[in-house]
FIROZA-47280 format. One record per residue (C-alpha): residue in one letter; x, y negated, z negated. Coordinates in steps of 0.05 Angstrom, whole numbers, plus 5000, padded with zeros to 4 digits. Each point is the difference from the previous one (the first is absolute). Example, Ala and Ser with C-alpha at 12.3 -4.5 7.8 and 13.67 -1.06 7.14 Angstrom:
// residues 2
A524650904844;S502749315013;
END
This chain:
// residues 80
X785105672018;X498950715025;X497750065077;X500650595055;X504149925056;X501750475056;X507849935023;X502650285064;X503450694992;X507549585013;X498149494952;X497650474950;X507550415006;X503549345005;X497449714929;X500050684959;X508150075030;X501749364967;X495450154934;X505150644997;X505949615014;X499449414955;X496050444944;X494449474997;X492550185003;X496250005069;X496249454985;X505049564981;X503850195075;X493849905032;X498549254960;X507749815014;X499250065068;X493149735007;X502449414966;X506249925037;X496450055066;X494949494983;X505249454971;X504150115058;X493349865050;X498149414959;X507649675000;X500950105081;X496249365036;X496550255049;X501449605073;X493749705030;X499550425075;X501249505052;X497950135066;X504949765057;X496549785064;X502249855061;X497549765070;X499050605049;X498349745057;X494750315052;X502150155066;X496649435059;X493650355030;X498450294937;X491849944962;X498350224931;X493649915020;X498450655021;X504150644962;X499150435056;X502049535054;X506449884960;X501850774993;X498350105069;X504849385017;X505250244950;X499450875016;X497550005052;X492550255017;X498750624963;X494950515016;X493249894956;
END
């Protein structure tokens, strides 16, 4: 299949320094190493993100009713 794609200036000097090294086409640096990449994503297992919670507390005296009140409580009364 034949498609555009534009590479980042690094990438682009990365992939044509290993075409002149190894003497193989562009294309076939560039497929090697979009293949590689996209075995290697689809062999990791990916972790589920867990969430650790814990109890924090809230200090005696203290509302969450009101946001302001509990600034005021916790800052200190600020000029509005």
């Amino acid at each position: 299949m034949r498609t555009t794609i534009t590479l980042d200036d690094d990438i682009a000097r990365r992939l044509k320094a290993m075409a002149r090294e190894t003497g193989l086409p562009f294309k076939v640096v560039v497929n090697d190493h979009l293949r590689r990449g996209l075995d290697q994503r689809e062999a990791e297992p990916v972790a589920p993100f867990v969430v650790v919670t814990r109890p924090m507390g809230l200090r005696t005296g203290l509302s969450l009713d009101s946001a302001s009140a509990l600034f005021d409580a916790l800052d200190g009364p600020q000029a509005r």
